[in-house]
SEVEX-813706 format. One record per residue: y negated, x negated, z of N, C-alpha, C, O in turn. Coordinates in Angstrom, 1 decimal, decimal comma. Example, Ala and Ser with C-alpha at 12.3 -4.5 7.8 and 13.67 -1.06 7.14 Angstrom:
# residues 2
+--------+--------+--------+--------+--------+--------+--------+--------+--------+--------+--------+--------+
!    n_y !    n_x !    n_z !   ca_y !   ca_x !   ca_z !    c_y !    c_x !    c_z !    o_y !    o_x !    o_z !
+--------+--------+--------+--------+--------+--------+--------+--------+--------+--------+--------+--------+
!    5,7 !  -13,2 !    7,8 !    4,5 !  -12,3 !    7,8 !    3,3 !  -13,2 !    7,8 !    3,3 !  -14,2 !    8,5 !
!    2,2 !  -12,8 !    7,1 !    1,1 !  -13,7 !    7,1 !    0,0 !  -12,9 !    7,9 !   -1,1 !  -13,4 !    8,0 !
+--------+--------+--------+--------+--------+--------+--------+--------+--------+--------+--------+--------+
***
This chain:
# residues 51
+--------+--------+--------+--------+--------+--------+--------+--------+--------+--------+--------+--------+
!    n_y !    n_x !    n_z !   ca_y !   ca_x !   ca_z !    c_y !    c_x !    c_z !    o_y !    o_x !    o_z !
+--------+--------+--------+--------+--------+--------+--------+--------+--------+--------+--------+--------+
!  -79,9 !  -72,6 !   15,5 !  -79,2 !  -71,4 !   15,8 !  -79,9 !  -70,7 !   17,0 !  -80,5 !  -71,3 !   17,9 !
!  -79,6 !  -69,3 !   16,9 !  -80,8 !  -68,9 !   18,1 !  -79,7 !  -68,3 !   19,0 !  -78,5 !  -68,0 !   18,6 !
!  -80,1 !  -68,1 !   19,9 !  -79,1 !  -67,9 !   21,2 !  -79,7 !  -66,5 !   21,7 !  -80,8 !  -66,9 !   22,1 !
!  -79,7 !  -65,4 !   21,8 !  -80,2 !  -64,2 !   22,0 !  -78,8 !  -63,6 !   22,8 !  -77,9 !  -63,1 !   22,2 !
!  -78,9 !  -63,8 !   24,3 !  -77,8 !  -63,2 !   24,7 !  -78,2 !  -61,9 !   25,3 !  -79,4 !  -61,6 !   25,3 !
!  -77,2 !  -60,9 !   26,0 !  -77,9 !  -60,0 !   26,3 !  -77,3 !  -59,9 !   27,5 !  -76,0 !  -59,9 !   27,6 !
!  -77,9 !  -59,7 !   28,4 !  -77,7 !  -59,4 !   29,9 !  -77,3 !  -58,2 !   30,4 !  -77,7 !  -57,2 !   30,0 !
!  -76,7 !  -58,2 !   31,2 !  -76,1 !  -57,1 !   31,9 !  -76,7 !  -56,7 !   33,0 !  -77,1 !  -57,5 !   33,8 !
!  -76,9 !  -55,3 !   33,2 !  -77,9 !  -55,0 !   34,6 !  -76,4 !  -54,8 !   35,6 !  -75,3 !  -54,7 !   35,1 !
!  -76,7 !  -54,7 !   36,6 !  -75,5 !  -54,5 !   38,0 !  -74,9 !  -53,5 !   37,8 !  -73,7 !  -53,6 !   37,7 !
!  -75,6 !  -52,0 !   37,6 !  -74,9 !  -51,2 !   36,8 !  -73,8 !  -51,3 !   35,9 !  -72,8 !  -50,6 !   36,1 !
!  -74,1 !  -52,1 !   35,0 !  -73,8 !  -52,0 !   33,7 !  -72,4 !  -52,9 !   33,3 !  -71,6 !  -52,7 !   32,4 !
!  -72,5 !  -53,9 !   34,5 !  -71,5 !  -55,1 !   35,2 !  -70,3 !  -54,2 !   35,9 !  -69,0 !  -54,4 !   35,9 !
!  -71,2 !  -53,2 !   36,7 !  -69,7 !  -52,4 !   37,4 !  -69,4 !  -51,4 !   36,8 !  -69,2 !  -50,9 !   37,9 !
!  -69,3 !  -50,8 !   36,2 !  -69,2 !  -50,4 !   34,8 !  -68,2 !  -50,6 !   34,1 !  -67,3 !  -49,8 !   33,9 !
!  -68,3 !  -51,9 !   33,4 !  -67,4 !  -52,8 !   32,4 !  -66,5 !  -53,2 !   33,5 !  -65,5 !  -52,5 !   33,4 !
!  -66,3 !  -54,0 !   34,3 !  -65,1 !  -54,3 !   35,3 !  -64,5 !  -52,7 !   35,6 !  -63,6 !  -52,8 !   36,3 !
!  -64,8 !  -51,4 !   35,4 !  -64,3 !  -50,5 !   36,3 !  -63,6 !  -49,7 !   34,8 !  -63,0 !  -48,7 !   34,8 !
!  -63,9 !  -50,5 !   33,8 !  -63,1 !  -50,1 !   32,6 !  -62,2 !  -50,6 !   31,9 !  -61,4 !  -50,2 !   31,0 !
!  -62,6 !  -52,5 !   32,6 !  -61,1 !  -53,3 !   32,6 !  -60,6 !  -53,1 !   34,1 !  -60,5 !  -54,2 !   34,5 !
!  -60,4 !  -52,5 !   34,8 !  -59,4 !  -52,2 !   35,6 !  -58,8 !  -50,9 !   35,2 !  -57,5 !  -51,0 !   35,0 !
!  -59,5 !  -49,7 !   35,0 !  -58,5 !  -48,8 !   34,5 !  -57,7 !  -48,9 !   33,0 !  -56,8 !  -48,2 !   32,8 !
!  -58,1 !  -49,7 !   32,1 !  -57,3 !  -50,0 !   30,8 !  -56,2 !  -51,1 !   31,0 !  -55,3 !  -51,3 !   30,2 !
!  -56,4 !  -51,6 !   32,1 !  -55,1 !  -53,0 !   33,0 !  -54,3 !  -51,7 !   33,7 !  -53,2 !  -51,6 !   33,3 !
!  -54,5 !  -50,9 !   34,5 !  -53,5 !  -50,2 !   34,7 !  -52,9 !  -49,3 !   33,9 !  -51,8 !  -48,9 !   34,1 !
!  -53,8 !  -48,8 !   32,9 !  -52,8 !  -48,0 !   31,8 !  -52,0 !  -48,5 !   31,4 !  -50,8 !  -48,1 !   31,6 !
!  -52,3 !  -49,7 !   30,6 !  -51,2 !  -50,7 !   30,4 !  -50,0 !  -51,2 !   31,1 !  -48,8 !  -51,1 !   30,8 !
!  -50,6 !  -51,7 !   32,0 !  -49,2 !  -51,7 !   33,3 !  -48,3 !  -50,5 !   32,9 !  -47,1 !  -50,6 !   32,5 !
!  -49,1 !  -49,3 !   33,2 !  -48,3 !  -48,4 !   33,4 !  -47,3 !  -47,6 !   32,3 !  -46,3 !  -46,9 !   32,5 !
!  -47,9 !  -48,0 !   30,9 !  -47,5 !  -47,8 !   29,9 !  -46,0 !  -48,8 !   29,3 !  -45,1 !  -48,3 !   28,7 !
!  -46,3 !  -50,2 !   29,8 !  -45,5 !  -51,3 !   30,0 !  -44,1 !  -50,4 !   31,0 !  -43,0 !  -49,9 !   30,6 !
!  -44,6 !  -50,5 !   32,2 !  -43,1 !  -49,4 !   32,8 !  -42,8 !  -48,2 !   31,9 !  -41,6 !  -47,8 !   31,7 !
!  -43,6 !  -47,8 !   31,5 !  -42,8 !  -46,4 !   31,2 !  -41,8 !  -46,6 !   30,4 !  -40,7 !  -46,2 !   30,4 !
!  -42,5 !  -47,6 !   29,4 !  -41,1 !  -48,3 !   28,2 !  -40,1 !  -48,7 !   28,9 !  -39,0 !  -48,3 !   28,8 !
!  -40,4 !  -49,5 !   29,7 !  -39,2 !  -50,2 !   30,8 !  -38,2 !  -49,2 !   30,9 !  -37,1 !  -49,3 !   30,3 !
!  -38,6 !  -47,9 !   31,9 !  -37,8 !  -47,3 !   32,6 !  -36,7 !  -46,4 !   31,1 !  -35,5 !  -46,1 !   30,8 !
!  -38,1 !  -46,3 !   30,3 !  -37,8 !  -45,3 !   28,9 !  -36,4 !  -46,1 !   28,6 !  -35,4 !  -45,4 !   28,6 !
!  -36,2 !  -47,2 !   28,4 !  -35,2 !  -48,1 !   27,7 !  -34,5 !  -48,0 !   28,6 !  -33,5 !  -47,7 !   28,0 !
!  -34,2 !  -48,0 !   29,8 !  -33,2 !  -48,5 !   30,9 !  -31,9 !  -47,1 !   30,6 !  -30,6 !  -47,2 !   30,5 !
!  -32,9 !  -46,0 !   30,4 !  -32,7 !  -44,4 !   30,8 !  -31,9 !  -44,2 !   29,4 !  -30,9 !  -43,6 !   29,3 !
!  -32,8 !  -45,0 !   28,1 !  -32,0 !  -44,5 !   27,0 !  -30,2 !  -45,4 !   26,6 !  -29,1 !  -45,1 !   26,1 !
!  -30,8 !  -46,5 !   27,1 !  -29,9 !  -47,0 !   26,6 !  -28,3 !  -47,5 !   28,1 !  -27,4 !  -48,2 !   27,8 !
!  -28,3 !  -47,0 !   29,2 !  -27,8 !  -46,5 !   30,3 !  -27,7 !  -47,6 !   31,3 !  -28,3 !  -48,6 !   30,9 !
!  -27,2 !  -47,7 !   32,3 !  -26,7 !  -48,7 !   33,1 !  -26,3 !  -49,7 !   33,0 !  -26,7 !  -50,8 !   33,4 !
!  -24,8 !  -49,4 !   32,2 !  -23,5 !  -50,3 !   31,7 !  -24,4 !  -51,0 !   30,4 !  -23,6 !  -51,7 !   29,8 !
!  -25,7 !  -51,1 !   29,7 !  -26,0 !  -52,3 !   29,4 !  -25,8 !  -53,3 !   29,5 !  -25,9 !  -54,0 !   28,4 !
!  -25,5 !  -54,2 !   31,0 !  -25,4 !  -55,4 !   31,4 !  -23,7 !  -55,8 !   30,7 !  -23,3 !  -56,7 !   30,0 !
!  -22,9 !  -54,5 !   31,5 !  -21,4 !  -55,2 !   31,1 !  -20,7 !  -54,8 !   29,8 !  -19,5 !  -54,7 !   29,5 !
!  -22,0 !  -54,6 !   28,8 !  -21,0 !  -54,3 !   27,7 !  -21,0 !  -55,7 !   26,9 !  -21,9 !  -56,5 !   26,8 !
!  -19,8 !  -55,8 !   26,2 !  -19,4 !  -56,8 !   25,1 !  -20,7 !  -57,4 !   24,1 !  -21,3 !  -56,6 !   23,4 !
!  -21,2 !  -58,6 !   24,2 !  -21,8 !  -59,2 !   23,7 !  -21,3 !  -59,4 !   22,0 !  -22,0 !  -60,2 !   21,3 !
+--------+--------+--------+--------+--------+--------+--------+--------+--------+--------+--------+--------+
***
């Protein structure tokens, strides 16, 4: 089996980490928005209503 990997130049390295950091905070931030989206639609008194 041949092993042909391909290397990253330093560039190319910060780069790719600078695009999983901003796609980790979209997410994050996408993850809250649902959060708060649900909190807002479905109201407060969530907690103490009848199971």
């Amino acid at each position: 089996m041949n092993n042909d990997r391909v290397t990253l130049t330093d560039k190319q390295r910060k780069a790719q980490r600078s695009r999983s950091i901003a796609l980790a905070v979209a997410l994050a931030a996408f993850v809250i928005i649902v959060y708060v989206g649900t909190w807002a639609k479905l109201g407060v008194n969530i907690l103490s209503r009848p199971m």
